[in-house]
KOLKE-390405 format. One record per residue (C-alpha): residue number from 1; x negated, y, z negated. Coordinates in pm, 1 decimal, always signed. Layout:
(atom NUM, (X, Y, Z))
...
% end
This chain:
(atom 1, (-4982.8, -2192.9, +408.8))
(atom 2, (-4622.3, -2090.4, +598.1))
(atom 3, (-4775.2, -1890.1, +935.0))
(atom 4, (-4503.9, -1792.4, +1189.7))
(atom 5, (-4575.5, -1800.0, +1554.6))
(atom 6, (-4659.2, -1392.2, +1529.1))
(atom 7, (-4922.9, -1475.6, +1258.6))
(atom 8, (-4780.2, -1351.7, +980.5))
(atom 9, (-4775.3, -1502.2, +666.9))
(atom 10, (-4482.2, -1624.9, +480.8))
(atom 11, (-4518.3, -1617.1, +114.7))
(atom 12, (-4216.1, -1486.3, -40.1))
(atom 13, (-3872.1, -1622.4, -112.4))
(atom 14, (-3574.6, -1434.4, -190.3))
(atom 15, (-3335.5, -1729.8, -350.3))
(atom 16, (-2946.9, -1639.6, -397.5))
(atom 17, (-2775.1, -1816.5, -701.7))
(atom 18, (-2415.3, -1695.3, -615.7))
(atom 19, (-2272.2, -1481.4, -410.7))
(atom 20, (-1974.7, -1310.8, -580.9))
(atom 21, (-2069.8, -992.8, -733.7))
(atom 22, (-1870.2, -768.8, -1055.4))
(atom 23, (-1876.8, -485.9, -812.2))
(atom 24, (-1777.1, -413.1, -465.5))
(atom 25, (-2066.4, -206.4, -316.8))
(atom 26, (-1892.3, +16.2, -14.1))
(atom 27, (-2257.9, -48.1, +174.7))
(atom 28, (-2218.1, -441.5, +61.8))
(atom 29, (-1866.4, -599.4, +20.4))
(atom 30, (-1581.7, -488.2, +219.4))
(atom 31, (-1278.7, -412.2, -2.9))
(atom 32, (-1092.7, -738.5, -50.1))
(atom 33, (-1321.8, -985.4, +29.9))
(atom 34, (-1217.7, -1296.9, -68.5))
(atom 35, (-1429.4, -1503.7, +141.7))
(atom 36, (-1684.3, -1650.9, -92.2))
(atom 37, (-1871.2, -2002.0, -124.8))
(atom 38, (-1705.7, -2297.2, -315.3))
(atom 39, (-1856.8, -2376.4, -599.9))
(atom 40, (-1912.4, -2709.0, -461.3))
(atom 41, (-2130.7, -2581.7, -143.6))
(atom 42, (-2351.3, -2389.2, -388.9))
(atom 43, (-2719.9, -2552.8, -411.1))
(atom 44, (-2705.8, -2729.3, -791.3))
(atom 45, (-3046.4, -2567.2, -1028.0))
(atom 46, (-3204.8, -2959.3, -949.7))
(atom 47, (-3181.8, -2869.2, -559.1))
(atom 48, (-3308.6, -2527.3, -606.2))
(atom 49, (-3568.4, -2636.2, -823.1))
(atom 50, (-3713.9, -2865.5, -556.0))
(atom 51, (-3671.0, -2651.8, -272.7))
(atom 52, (-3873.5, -2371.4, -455.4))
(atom 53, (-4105.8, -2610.3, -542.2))
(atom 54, (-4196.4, -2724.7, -180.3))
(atom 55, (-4237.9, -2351.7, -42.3))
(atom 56, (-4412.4, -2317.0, -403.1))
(atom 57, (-4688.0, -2589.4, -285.0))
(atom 58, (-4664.8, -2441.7, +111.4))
(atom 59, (-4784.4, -2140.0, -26.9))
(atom 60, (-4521.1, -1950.9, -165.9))
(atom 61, (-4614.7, -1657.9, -430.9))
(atom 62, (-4360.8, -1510.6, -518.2))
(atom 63, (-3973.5, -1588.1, -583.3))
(atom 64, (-3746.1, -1330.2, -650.2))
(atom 65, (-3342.9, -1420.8, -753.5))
(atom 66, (-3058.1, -1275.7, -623.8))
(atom 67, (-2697.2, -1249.4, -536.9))
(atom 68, (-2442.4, -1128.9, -555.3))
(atom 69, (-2508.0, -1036.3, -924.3))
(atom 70, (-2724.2, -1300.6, -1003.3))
(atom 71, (-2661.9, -1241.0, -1397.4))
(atom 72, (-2301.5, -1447.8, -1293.9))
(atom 73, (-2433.6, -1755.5, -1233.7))
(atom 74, (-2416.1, -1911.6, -1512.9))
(atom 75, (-2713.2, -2081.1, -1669.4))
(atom 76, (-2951.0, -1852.5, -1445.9))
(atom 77, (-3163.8, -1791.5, -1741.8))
(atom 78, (-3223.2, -2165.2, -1743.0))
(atom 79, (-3309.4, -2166.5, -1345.4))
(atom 80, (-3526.4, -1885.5, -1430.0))
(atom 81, (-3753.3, -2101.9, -1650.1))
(atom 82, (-3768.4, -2363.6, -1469.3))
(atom 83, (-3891.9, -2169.0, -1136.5))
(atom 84, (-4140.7, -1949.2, -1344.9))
(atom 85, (-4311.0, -2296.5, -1454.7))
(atom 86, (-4376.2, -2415.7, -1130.7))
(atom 87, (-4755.1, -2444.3, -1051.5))
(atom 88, (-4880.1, -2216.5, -833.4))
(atom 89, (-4598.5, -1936.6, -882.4))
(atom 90, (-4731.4, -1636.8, -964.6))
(atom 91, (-4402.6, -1414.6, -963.0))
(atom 92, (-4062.8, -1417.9, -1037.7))
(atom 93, (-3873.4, -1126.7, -1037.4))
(atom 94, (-3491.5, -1059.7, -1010.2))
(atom 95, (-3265.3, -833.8, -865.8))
(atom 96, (-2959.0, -717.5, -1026.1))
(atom 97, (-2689.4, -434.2, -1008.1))
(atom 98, (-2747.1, -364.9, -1413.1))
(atom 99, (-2395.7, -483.4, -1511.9))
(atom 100, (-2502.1, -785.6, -1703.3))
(atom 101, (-2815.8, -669.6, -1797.1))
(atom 102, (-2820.3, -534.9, -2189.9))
(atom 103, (-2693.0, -928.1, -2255.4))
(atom 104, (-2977.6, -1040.9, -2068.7))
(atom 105, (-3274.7, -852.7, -2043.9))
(atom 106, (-3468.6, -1008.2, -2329.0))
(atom 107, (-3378.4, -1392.6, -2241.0))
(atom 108, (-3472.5, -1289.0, -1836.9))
(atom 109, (-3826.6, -1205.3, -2060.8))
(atom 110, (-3829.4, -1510.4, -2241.0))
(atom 111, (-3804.3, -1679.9, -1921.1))
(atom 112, (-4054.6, -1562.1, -1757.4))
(atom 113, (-3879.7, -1327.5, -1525.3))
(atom 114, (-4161.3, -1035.2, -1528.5))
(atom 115, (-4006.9, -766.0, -1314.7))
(atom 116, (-3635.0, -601.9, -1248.8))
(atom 117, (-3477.9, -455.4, -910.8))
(atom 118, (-3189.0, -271.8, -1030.5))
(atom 119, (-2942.5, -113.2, -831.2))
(atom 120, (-2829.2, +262.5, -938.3))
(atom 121, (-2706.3, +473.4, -638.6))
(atom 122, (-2651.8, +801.1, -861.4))
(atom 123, (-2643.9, +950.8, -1197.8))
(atom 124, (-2329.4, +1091.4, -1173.6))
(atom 125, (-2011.9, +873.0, -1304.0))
(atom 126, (-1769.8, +962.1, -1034.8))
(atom 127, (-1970.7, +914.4, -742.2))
(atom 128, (-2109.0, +548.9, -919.4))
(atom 129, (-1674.4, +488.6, -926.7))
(atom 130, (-1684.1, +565.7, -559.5))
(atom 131, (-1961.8, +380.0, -427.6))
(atom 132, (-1974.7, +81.4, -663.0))
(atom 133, (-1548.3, +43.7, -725.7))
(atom 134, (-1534.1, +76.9, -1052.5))
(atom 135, (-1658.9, +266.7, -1312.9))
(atom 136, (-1997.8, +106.9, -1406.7))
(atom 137, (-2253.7, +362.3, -1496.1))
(atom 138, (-2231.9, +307.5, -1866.8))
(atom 139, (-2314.4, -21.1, -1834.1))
(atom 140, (-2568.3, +32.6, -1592.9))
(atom 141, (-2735.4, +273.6, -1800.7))
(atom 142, (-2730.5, +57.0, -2089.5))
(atom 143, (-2879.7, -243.9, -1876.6))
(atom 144, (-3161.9, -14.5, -1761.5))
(atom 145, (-3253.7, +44.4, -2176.7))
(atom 146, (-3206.9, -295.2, -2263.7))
(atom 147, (-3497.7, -389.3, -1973.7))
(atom 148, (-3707.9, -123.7, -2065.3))
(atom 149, (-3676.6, -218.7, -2482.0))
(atom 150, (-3745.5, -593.2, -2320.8))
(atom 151, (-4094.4, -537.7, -2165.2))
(atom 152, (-3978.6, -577.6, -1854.9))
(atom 153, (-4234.8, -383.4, -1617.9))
(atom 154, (-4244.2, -226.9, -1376.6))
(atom 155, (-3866.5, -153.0, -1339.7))
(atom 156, (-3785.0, -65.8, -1000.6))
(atom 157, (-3459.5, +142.0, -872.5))
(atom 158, (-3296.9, +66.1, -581.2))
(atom 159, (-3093.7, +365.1, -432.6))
(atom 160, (-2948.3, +339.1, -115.6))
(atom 161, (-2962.6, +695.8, +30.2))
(atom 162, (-2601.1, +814.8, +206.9))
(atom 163, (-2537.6, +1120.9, +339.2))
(atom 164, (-2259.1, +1326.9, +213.6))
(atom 165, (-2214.4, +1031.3, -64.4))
(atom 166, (-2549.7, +1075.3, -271.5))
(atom 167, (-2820.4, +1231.6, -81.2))
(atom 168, (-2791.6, +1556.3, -291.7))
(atom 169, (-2843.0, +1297.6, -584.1))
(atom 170, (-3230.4, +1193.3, -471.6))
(atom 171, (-3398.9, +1437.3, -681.8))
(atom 172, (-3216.6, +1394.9, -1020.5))
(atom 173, (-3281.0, +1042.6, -1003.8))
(atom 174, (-3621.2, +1144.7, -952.1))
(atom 175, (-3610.3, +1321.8, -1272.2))
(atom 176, (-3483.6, +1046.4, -1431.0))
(atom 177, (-3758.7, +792.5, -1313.9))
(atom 178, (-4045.2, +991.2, -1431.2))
(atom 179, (-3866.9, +1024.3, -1776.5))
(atom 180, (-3819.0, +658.1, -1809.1))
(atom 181, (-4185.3, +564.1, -1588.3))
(atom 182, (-3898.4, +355.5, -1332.0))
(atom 183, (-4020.4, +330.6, -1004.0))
(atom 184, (-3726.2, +473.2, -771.6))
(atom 185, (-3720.1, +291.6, -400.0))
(atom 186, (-3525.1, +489.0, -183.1))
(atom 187, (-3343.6, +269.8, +93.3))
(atom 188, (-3175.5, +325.1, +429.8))
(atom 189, (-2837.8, +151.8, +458.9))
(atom 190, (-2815.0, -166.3, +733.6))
(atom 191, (-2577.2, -194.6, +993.4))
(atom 192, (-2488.7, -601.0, +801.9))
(atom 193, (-2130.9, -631.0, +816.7))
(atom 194, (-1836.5, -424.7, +857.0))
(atom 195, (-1888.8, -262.7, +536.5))
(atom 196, (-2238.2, -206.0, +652.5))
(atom 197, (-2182.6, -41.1, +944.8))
(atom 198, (-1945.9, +206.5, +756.7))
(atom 199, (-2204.8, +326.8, +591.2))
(atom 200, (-2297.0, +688.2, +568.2))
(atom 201, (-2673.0, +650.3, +685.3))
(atom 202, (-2923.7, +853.2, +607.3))
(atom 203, (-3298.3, +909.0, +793.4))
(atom 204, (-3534.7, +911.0, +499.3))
(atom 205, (-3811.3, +1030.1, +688.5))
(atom 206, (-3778.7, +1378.1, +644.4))
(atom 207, (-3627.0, +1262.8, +286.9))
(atom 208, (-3977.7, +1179.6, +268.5))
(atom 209, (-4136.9, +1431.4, +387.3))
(atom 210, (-3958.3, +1705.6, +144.8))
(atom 211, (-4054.6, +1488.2, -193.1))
(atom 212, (-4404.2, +1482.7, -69.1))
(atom 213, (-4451.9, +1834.6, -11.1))
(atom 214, (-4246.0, +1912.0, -366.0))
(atom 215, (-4467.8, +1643.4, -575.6))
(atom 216, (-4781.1, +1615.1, -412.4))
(atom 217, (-4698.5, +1247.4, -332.1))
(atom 218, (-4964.7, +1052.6, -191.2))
(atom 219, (-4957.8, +693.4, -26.6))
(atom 220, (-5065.9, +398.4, -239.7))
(atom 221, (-5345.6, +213.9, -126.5))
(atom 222, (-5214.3, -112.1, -371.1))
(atom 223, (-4949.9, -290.8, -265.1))
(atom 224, (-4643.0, -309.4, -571.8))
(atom 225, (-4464.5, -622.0, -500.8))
(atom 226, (-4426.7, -857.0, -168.6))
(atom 227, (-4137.2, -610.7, -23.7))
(atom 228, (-4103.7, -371.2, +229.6))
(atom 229, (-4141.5, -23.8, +35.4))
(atom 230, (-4402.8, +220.9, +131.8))
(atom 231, (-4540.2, +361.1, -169.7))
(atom 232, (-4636.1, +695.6, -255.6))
(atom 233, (-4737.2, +846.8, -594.8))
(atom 234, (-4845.4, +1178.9, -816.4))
(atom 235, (-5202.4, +1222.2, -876.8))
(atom 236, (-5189.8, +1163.1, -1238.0))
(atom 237, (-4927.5, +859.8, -1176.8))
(atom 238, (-4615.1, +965.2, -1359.2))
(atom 239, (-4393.1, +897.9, -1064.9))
(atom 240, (-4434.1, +633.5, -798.1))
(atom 241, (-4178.1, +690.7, -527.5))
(atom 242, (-4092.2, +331.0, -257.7))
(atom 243, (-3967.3, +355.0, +89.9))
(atom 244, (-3757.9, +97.6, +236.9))
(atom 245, (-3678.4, +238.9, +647.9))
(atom 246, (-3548.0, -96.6, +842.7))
(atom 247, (-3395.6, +131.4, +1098.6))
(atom 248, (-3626.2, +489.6, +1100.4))
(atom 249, (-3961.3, +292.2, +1068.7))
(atom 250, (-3884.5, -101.8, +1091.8))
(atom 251, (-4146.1, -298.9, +911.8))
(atom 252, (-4087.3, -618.7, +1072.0))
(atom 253, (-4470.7, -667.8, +1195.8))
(atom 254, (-4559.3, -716.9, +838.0))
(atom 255, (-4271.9, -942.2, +716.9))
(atom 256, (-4370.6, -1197.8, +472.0))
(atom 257, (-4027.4, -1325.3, +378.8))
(atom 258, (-3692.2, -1552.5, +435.3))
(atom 259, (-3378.3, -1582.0, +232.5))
(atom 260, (-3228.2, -1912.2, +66.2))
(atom 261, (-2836.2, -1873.3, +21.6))
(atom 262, (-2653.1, -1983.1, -243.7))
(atom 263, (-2481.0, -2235.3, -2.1))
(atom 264, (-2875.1, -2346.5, +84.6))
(atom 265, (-2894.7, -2175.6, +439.4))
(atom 266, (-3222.1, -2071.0, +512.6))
(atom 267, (-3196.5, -1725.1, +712.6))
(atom 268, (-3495.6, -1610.5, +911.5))
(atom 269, (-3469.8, -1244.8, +927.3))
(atom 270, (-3200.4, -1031.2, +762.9))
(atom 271, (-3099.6, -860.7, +1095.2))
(atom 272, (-3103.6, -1189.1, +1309.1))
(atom 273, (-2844.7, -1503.4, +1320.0))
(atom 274, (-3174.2, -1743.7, +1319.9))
(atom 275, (-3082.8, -1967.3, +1020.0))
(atom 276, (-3148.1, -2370.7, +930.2))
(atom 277, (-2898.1, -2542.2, +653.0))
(atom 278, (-3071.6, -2734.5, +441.3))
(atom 279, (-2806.8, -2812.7, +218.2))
(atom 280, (-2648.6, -3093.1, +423.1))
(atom 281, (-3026.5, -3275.1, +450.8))
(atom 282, (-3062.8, -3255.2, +89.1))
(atom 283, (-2741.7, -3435.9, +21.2))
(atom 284, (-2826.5, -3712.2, +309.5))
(atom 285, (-3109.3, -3742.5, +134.7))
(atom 286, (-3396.2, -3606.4, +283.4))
(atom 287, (-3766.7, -3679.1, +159.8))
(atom 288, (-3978.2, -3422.6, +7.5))
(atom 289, (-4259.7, -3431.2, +323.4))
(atom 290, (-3906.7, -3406.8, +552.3))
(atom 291, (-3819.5, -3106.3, +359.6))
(atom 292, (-4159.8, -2999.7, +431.5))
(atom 293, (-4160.1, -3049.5, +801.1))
(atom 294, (-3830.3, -2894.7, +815.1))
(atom 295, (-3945.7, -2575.4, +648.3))
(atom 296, (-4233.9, -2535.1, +823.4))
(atom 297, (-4056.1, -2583.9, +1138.2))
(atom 298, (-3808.3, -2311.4, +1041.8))
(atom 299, (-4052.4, -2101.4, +1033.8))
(atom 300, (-4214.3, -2163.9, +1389.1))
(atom 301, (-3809.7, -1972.3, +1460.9))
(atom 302, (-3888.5, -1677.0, +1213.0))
(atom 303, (-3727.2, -1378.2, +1492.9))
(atom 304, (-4063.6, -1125.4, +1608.3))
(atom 305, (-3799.3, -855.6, +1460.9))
(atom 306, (-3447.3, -738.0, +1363.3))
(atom 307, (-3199.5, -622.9, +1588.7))
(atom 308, (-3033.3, -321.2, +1405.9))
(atom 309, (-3096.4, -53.7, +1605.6))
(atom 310, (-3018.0, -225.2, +1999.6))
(atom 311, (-2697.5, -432.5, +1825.4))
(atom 312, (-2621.2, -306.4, +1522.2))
(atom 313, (-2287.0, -542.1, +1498.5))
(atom 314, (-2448.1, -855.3, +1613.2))
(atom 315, (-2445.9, -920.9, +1241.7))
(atom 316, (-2098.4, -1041.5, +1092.9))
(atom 317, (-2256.4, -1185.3, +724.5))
(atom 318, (-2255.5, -946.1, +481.6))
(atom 319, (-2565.9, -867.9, +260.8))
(atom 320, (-2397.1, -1083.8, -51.7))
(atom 321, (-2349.7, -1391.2, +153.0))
(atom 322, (-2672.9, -1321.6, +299.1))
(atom 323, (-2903.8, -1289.5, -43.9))
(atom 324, (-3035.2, -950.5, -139.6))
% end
């Protein structure tokens, strides 16, 4: 099993296939990026593959692909079956901004993909326009369907909460997650980046406090996935609500989790610079017990906790180049 030096156990991979994304996020990618990985530097399926499949036998559980969009990489749905038959994974999921997704959804299923992050930061078209840069809600929407007609379960929808952007949005989506049984997972925006630090961010706590008063929320006592959410639900289970507060109420004591890059860096925490390349020992050549030591020694680095709140631009990546 991957232990850190705080005791915490590391059992959950968040793997980047590419990071170039259809939209341009105004919490994610700064307008006019153009500084994204050659094709050449990205990790080939045959590298991922055997990366995963060390952490898999170190104890890994879970695997979750992102991006970018992930759905851009193309033969992803191939990479996906290949990771879901590794022994000893027990779940692959994916994260995706809903784009590609009414193309996909059933192959992701064939897969063996068995659950969906999607992003969706309102219901209304113009402010989706504004925060997203470029009119994608129909498509969205249509993604969303497609994964629901697909068996893919639970859905989960990420909304990063802004104030004075979509705040005032929180309950509609609401609505629209207990009519479609989605799980929404409200998030606070991250100080990663330029575009980051731009954004309008939002305290959920008393966020919190108001949709637990008007629904009767209580917390979960099961955990729903290997992330960071704090879960809360109704009493007779129509709506499960998921917190995700890195800066209000950091959850770094409990952090079970690194992030490959699609250029095979291995980052450490998502508010730290700690990182180890692997790609550069794979292509030397590197033995599958080397990779081994390496990993586990990467881990011995994992940071105690993010550094958000005391230097909130120590952190020039942005999330895409980072992995979701």
């Amino acid at each position: 099993m991957l232990q850190d030096r705080f005791g915490r156990r590391v059992d959950y991979v968040r793997l980047s296939v590419t990071d170039r994304c259809d939209l341009r996020c105004s919490y994610c990618i700064p307008k006019g990026f153009k500084d994204f990985a050659e094709p050449d530097n990205w990790l080939t399926f045959d590298e991922i593959e055997r990366v995963m499949a060390v952490f898999v036998r170190l104890g890994t559980r879970r695997v979750r692909l992102t991006g970018g969009e992930p759905l851009l990489r193309r033969g992803v749905i191939e990479l996906a079956g290949r990771l879901a038959a590794l022994p000893g994974l027990t779940d692959l999921s994916l994260s995706t901004n809903g784009t590609q997704l009414a193309q996909y959804a059933g192959r992701l299923k064939a897969a063996g993909v068995a659950r969906l992050n999607v992003s969706l930061d309102s219901l209304r078209r113009d402010c989706m326009a504004e925060v997203t840069g470029r009119d994608s809600l129909p498509q969205v929407l249509a993604g969303l369907m497609a994964a629901k007609q697909a068996g893919l379960t639970p859905i989960k929808i990420n909304m990063v909460a802004m104030n004075g952007v979509n705040a005032d949005d929180i309950e509609s989506m609401v609505a629209f997650c207990i009519e479609h049984q989605f799980i929404l997972r409200l998030i606070e925006a991250m100080p990663m980046g330029d575009s980051g630090r731009s954004a309008a961010y939002l305290d959920l706590q008393p966020v919190l406090a108001g949709l637990r008063r008007r629904f009767g929320l209580q917390a979960h006592t099961a955990t729903l996935g290997g992330g960071p959410a704090n879960y809360w639900g109704t009493a007779d289970g129509r709506f499960t609500l998921g917190v995700i507060t890195p800066i209000s109420q950091h959850f770094c004591a409990t952090c079970n989790r690194v992030r490959l890059s699609v250029e095979g860096t291995l980052y450490l925490c998502l508010g730290q610079e700690a990182s180890v390349p692997l790609r550069p020992l794979l292509r030397q050549g590197i033995s599958d017990a080397g990779l081994e030591a390496v990993i586990r020694q990467a881990i011995e680095r994992k940071p105690e906790r993010h550094v958000f709140t005391e230097a909130p631009s120590q952190i020039v990546r942005i999330m895409a180049k980072t992995g979701g």
